[in-house]
FIKOLZA-1660 file (N, C-alpha, C; in steps of 0.1 Angstrom, whole numbers, plus 5000, padded with zeros to 4 digits):
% residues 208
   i   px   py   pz ch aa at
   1 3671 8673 2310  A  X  N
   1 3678 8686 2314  A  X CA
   1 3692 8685 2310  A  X  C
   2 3704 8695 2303  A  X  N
   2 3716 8690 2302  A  X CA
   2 3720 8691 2308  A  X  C
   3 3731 8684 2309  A  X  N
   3 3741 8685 2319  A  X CA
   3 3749 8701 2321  A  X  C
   4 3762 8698 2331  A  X  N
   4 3771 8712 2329  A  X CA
   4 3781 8713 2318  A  X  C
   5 3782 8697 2318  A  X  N
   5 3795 8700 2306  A  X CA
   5 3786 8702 2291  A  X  C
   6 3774 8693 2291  A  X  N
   6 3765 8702 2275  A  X CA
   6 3765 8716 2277  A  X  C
   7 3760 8721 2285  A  X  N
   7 3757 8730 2286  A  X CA
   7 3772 8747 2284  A  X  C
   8 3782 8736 2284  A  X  N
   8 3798 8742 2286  A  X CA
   8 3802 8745 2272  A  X  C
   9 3801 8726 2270  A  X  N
   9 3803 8728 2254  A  X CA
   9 3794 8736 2242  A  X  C
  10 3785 8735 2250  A  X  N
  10 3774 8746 2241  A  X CA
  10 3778 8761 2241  A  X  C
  11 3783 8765 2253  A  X  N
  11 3789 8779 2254  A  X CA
  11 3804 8780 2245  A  X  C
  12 3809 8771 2246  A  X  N
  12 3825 8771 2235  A  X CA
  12 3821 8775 2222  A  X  C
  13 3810 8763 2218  A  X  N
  13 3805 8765 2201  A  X CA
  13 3799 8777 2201  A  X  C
  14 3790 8781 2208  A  X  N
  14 3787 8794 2206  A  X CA
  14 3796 8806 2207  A  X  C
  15 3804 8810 2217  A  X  N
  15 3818 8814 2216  A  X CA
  15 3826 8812 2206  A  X  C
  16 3831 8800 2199  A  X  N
  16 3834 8799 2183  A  X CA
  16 3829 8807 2172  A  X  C
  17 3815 8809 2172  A  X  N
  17 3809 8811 2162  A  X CA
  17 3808 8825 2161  A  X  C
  18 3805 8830 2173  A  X  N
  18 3805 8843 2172  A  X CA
  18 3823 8849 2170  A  X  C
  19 3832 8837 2166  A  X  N
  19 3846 8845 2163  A  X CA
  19 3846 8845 2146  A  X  C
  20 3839 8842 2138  A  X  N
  20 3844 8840 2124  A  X CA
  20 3842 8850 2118  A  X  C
  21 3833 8859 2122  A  X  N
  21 3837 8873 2116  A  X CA
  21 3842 8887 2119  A  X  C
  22 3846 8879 2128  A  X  N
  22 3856 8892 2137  A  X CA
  22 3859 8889 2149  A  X  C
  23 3871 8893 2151  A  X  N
  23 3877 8893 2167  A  X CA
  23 3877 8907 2173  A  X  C
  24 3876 8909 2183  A  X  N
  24 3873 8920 2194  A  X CA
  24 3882 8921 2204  A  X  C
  25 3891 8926 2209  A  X  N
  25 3904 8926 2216  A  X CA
  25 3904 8935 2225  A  X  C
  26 3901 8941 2242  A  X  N
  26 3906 8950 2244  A  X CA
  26 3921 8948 2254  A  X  C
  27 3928 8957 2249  A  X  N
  27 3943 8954 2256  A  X CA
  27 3949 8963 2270  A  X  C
  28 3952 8958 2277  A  X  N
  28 3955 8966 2293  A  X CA
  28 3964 8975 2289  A  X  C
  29 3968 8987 2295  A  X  N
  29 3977 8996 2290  A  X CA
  29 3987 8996 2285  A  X  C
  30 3980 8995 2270  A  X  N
  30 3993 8993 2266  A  X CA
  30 3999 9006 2255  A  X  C
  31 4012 9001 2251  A  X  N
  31 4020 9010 2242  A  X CA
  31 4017 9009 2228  A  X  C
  32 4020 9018 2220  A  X  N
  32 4018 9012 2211  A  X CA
  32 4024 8998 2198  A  X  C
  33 4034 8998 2202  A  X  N
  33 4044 8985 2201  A  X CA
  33 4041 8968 2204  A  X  C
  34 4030 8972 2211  A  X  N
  34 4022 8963 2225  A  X CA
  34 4011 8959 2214  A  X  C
  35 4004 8969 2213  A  X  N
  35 3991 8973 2207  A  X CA
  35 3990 8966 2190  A  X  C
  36 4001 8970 2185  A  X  N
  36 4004 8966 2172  A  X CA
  36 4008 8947 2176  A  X  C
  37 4020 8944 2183  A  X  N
  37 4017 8935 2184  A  X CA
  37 4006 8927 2188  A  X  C
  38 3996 8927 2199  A  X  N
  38 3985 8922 2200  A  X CA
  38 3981 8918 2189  A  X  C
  39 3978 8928 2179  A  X  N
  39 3967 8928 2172  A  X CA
  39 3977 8916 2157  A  X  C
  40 3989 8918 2153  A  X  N
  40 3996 8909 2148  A  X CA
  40 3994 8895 2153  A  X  C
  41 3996 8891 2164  A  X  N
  41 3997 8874 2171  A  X CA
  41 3982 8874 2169  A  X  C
  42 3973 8879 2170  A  X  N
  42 3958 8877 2170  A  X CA
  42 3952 8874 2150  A  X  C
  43 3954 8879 2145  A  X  N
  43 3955 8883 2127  A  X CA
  43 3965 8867 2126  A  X  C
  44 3975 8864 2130  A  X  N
  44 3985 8856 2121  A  X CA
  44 3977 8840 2130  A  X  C
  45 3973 8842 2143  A  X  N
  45 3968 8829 2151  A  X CA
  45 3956 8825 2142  A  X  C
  46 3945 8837 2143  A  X  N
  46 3932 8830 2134  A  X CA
  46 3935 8825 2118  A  X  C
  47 3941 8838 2112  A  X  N
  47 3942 8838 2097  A  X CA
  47 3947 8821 2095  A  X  C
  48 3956 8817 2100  A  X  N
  48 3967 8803 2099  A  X CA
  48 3956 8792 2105  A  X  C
  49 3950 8792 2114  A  X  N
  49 3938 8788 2117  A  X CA
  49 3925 8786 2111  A  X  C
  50 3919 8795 2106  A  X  N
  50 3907 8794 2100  A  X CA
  50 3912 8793 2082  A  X  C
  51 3924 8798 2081  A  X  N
  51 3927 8797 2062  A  X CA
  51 3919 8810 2056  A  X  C
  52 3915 8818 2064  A  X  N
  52 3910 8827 2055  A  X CA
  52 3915 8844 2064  A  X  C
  53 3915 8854 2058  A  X  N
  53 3915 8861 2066  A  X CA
  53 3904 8868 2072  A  X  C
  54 3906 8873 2086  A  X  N
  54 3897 8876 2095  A  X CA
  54 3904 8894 2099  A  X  C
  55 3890 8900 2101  A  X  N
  55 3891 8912 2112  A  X CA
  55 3892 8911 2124  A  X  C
  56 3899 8920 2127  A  X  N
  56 3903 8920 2144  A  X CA
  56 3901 8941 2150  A  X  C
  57 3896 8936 2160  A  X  N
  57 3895 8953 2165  A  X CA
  57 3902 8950 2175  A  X  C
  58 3911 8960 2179  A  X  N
  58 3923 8953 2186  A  X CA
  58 3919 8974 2194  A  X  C
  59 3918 8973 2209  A  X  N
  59 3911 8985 2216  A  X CA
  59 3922 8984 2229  A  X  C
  60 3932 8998 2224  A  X  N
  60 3940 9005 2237  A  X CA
  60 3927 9005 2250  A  X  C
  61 3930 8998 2258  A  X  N
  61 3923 9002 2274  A  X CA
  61 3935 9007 2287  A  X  C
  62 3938 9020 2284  A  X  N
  62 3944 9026 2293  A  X CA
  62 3943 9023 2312  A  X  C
  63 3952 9022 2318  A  X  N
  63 3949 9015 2333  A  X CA
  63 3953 9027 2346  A  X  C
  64 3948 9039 2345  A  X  N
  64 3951 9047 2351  A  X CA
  64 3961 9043 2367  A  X  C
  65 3953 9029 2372  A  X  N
  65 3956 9027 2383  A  X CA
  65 3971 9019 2386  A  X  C
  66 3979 9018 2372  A  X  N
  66 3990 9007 2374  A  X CA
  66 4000 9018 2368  A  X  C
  67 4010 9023 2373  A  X  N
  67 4018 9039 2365  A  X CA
  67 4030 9026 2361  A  X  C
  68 4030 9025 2347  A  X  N
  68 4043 9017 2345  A  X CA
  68 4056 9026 2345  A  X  C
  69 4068 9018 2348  A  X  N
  69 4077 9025 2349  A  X CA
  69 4089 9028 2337  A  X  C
  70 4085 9020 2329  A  X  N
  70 4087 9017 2310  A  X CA
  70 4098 9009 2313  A  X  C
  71 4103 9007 2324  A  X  N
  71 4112 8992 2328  A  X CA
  71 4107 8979 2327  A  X  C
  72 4119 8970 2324  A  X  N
  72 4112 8954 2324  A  X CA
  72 4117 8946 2337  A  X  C
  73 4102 8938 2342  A  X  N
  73 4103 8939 2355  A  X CA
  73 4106 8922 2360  A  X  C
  74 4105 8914 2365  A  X  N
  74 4109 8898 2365  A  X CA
  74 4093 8887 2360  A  X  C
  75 4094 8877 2357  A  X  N
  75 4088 8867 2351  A  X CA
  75 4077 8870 2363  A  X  C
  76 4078 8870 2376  A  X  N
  76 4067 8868 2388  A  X CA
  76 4060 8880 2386  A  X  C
  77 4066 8891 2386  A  X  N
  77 4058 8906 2384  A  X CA
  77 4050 8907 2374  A  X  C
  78 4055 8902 2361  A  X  N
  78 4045 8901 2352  A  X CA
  78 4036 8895 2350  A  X  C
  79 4036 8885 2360  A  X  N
  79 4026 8871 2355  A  X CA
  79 4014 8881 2368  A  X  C
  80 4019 8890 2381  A  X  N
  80 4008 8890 2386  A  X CA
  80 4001 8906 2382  A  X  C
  81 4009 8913 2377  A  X  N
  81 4010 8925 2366  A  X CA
  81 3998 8926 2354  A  X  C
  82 4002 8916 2348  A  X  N
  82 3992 8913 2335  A  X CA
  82 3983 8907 2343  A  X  C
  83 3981 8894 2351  A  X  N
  83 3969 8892 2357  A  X CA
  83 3958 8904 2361  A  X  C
  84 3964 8909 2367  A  X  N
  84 3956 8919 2377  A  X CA
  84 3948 8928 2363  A  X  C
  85 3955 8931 2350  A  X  N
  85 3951 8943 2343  A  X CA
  85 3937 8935 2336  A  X  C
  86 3942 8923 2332  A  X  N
  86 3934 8919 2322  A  X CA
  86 3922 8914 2333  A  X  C
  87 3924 8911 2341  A  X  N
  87 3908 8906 2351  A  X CA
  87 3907 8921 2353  A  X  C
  88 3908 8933 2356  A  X  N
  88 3901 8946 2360  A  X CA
  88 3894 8950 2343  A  X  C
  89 3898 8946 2336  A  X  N
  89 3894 8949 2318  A  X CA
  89 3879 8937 2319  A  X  C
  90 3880 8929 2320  A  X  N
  90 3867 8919 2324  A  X CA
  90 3856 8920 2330  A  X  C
  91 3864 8921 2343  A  X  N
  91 3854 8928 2353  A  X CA
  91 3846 8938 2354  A  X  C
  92 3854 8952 2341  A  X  N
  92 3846 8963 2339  A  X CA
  92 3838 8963 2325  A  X  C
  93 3847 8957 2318  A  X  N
  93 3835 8955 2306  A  X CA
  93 3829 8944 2301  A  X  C
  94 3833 8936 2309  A  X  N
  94 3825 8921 2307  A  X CA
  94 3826 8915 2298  A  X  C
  95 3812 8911 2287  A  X  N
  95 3813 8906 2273  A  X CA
  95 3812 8917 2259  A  X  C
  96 3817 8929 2262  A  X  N
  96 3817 8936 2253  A  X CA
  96 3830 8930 2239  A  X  C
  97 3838 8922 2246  A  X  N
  97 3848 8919 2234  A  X CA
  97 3850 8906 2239  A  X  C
  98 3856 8901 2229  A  X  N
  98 3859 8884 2227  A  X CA
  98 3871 8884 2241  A  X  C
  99 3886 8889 2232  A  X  N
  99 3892 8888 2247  A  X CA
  99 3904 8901 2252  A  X  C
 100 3904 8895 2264  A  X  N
 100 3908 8910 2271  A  X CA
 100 3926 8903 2272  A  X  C
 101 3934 8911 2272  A  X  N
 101 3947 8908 2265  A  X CA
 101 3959 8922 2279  A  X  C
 102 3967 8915 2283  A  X  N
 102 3978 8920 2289  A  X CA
 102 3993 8917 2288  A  X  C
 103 3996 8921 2285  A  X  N
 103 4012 8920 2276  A  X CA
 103 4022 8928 2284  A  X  C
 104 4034 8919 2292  A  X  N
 104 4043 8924 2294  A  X CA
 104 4059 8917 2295  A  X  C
 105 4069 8929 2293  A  X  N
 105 4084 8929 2288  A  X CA
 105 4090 8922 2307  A  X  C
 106 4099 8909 2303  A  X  N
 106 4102 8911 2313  A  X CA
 106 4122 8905 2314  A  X  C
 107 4124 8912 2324  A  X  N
 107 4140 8906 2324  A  X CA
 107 4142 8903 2338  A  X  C
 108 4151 8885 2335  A  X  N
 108 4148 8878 2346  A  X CA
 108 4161 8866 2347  A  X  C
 109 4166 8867 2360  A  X  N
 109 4182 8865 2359  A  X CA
 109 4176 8847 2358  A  X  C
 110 4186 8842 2355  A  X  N
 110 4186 8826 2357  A  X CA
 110 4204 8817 2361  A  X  C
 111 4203 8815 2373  A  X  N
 111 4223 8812 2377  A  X CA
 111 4223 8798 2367  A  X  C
 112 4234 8800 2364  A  X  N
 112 4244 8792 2357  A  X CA
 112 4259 8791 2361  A  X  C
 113 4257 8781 2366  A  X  N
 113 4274 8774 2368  A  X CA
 113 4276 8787 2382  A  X  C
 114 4268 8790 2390  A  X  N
 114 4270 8798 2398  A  X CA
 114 4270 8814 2399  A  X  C
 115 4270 8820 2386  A  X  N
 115 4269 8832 2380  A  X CA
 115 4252 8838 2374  A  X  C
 116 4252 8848 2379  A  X  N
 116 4236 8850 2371  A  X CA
 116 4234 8853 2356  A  X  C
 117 4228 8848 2349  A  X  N
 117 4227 8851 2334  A  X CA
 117 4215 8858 2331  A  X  C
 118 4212 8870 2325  A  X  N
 118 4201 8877 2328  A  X CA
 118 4193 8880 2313  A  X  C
 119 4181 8876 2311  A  X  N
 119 4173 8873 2299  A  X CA
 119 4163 8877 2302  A  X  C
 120 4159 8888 2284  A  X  N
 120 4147 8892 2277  A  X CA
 120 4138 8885 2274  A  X  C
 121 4127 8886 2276  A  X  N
 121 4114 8879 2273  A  X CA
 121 4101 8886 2273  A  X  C
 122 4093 8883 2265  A  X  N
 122 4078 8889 2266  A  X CA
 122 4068 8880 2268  A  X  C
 123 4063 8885 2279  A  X  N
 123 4049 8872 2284  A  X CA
 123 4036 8881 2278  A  X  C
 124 4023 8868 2275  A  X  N
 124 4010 8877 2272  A  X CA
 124 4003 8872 2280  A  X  C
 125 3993 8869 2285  A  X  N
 125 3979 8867 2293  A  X CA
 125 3969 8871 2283  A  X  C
 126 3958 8859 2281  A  X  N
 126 3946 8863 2273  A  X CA
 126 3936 8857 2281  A  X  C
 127 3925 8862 2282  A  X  N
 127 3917 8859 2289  A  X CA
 127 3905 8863 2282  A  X  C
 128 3896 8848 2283  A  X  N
 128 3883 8851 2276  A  X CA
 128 3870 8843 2283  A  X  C
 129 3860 8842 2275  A  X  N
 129 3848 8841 2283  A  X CA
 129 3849 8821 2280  A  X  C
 130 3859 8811 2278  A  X  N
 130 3865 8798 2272  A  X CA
 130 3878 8798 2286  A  X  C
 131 3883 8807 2292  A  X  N
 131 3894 8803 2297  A  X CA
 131 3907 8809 2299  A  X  C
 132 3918 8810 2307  A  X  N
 132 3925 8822 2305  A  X CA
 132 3942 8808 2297  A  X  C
 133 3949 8817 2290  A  X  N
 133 3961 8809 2289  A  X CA
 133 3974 8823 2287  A  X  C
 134 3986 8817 2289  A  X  N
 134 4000 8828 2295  A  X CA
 134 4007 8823 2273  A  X  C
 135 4009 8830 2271  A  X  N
 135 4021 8829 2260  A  X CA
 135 4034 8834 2262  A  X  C
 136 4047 8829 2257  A  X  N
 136 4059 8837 2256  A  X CA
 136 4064 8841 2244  A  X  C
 137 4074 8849 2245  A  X  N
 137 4078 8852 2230  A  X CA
 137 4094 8846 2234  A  X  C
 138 4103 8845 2221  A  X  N
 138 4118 8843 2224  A  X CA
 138 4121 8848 2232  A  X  C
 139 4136 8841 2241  A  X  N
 139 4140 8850 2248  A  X CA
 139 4156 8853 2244  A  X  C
 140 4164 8865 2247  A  X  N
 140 4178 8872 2243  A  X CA
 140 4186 8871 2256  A  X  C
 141 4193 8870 2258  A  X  N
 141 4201 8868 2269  A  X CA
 141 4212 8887 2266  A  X  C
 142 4215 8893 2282  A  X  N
 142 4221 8905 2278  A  X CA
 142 4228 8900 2279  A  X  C
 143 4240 8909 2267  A  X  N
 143 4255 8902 2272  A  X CA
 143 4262 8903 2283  A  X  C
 144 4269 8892 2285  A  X  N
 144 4275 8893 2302  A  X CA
 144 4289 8902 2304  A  X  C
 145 4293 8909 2295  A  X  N
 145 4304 8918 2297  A  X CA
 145 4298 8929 2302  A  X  C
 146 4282 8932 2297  A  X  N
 146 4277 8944 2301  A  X CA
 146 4270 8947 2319  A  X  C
 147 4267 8933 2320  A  X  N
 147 4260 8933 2333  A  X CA
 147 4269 8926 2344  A  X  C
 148 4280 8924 2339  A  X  N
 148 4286 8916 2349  A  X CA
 148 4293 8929 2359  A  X  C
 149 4290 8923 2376  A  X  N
 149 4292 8928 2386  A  X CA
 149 4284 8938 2390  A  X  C
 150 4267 8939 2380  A  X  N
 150 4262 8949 2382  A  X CA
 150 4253 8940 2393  A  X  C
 151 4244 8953 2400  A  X  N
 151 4229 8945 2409  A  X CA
 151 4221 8944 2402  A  X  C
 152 4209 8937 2406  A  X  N
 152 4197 8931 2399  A  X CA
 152 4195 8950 2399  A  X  C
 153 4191 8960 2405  A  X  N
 153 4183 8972 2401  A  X CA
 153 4191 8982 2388  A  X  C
 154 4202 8976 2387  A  X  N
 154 4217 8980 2383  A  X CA
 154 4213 8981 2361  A  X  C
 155 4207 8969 2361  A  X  N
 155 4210 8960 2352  A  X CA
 155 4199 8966 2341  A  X  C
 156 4185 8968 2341  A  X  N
 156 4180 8975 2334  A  X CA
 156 4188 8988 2327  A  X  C
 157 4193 8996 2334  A  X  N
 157 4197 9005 2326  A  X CA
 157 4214 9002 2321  A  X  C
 158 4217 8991 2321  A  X  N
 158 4228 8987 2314  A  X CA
 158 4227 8985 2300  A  X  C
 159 4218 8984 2290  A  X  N
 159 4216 8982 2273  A  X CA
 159 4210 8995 2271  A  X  C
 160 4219 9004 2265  A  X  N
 160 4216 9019 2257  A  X CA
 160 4207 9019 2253  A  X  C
 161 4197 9032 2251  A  X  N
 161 4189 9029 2237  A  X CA
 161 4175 9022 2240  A  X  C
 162 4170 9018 2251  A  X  N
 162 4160 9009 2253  A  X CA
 162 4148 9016 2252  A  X  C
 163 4144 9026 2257  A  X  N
 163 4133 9034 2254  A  X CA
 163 4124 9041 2241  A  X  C
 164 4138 9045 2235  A  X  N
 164 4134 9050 2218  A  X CA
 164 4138 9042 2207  A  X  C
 165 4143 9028 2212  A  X  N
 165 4147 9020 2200  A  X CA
 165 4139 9008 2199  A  X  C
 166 4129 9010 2206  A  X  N
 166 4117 8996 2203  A  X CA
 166 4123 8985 2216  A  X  C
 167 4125 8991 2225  A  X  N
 167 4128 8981 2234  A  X CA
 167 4139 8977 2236  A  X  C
 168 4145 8969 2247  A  X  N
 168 4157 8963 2252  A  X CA
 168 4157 8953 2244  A  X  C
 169 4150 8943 2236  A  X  N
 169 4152 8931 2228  A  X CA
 169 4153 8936 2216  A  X  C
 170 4149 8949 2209  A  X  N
 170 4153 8954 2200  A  X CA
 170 4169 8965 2197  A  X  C
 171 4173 8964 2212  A  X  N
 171 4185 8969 2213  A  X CA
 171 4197 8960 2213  A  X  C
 172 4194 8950 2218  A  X  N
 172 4203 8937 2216  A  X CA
 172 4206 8931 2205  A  X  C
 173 4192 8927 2199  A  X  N
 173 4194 8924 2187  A  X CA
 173 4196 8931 2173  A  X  C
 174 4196 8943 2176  A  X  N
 174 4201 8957 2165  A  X CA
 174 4188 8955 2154  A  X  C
 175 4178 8953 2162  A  X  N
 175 4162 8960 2154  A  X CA
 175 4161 8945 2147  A  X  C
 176 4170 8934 2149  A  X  N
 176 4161 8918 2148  A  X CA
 176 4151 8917 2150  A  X  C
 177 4148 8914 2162  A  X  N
 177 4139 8913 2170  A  X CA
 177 4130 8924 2180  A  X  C
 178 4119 8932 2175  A  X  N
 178 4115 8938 2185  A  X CA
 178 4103 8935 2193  A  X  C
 179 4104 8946 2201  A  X  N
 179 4089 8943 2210  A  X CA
 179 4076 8942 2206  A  X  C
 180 4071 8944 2189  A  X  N
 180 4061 8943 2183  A  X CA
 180 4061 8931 2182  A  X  C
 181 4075 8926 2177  A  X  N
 181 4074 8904 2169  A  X CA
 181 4074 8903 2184  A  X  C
 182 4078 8901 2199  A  X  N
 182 4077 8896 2208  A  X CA
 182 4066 8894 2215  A  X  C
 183 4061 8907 2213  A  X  N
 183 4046 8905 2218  A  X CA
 183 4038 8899 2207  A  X  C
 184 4036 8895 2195  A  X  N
 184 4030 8891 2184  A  X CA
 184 4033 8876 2189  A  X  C
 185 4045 8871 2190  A  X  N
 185 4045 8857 2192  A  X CA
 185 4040 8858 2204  A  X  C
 186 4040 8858 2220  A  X  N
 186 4036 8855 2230  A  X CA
 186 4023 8858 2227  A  X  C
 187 4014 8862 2221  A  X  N
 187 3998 8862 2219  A  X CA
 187 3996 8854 2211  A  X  C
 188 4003 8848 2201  A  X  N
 188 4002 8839 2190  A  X CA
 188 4004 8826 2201  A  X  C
 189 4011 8823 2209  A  X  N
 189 4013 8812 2219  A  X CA
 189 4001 8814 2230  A  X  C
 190 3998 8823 2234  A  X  N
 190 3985 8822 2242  A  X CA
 190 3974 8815 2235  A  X  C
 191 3972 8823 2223  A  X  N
 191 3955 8818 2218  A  X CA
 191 3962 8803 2213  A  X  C
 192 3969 8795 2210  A  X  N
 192 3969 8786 2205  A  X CA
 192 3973 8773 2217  A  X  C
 193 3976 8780 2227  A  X  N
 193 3968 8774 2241  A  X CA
 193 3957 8775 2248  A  X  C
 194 3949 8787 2243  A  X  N
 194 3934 8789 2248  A  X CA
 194 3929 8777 2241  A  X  C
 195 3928 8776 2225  A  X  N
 195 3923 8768 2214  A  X CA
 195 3925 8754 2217  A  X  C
 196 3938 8752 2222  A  X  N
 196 3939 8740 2222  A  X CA
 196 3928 8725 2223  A  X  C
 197 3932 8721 2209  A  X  N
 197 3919 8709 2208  A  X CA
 197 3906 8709 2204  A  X  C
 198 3902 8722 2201  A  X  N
 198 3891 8730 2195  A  X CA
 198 3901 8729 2180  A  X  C
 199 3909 8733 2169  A  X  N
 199 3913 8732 2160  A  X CA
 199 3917 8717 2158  A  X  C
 200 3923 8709 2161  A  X  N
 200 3926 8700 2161  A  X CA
 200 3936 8700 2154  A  X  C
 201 3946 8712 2155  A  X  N
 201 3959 8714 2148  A  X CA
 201 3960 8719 2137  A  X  C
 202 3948 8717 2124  A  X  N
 202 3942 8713 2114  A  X CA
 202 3936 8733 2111  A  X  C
 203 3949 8736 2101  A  X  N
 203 3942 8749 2095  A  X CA
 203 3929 8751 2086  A  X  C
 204 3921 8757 2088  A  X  N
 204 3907 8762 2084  A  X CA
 204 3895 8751 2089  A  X  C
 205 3902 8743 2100  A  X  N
 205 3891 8732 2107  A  X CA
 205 3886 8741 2116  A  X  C
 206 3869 8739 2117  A  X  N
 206 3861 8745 2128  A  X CA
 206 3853 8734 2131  A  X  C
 207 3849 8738 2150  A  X  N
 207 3841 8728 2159  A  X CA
 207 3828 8728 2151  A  X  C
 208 3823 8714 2151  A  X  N
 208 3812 8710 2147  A  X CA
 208 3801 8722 2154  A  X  C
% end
């Protein structure tokens, strides 16, 4: 009779296999910036991985029940934010797609030398039927001329332009960096912590 863990590793390899000719993606409410990213960190993680290119269906799943507020909220909010979306995406559609994906913008003070210093970041949550793993993207620090003496509720709307210019990280960085690369890298850093040790680092290597 096998064991749990044959029986585990047998579900991984078969979970592998069924990824080499396409990935399946549904994503928690997201935007389209979000969306595009997803499906970028997903495309650049396998392609660099397997050495070949791959399809990805990368599926807006709208969250009627979570009304975002298009503000970016602190590292704790998002980590239980994205949790909650991508387990309600699971829960309701189960194994219809490889993995179910939540992506969010967050700004989150950190004291220094006594003073708060207040920094952009984008977290992802991937969760699949192998395991769940968190990615980040870079983070941008606002400048401190702009936020200084303001309150933490103060401070989001201190960087102009955040809404129609691709984001508060694309406002900082004058369209450097936007919320498409941010989210693209934090999903690119999730799956290659889901993977971990299934590649073995090693581009176009697959599990026996």
């Amino acid at each position: 009779m096998p064991t749990g863990d044959h029986r585990h590793s047998s579900d991984l390899r078969d979970f592998w296999h069924r990824l080499q000719t396409g990935v399946s993606v549904a994503v928690a409410a997201p935007t389209p910036e979000k969306l595009l990213g997803v499906r970028d960190g997903v495309l650049r993680y396998f392609r660099e991985n397997l050495g070949r290119p791959i399809s990805a269906a990368v599926v807006p799943q709208p969250d009627q029940s979570d009304q975002a507020t298009g503000l970016p909220i602190s590292d704790e909010e998002a980590f239980e934010l994205a949790s909650r979306r991508a387990g309600k995406l699971a829960d309701r559609l189960g194994d219809a797609y490889h993995f179910y994906v939540a992506s969010e913008g967050t700004l989150h003070p950190i004291e220094v030398d006594g003073t708060a210093r207040w920094f952009v970041r984008n977290w992802t949550l991937v969760r699949s039927p192998v395991g769940d793993a968190w990615g980040g993207s870079g983070t941008v620090e606002l400048p401190p001329r702009l936020v200084s003496g303001l309150g933490g509720e103060q401070v989001p709307f201190s960087i102009p332009g955040t809404r129609r210019g691709g984001g508060m990280m694309s406002s900082i960085t004058g369209g450097v960096e936007t919320r498409r690369q941010a989210t693209a890298l934090a999903t690119t850093n999730a799956l290659a912590t889901l993977f971990y040790g299934m590649l073995e680092g090693r581009p176009g290597h697959r599990p026996g």
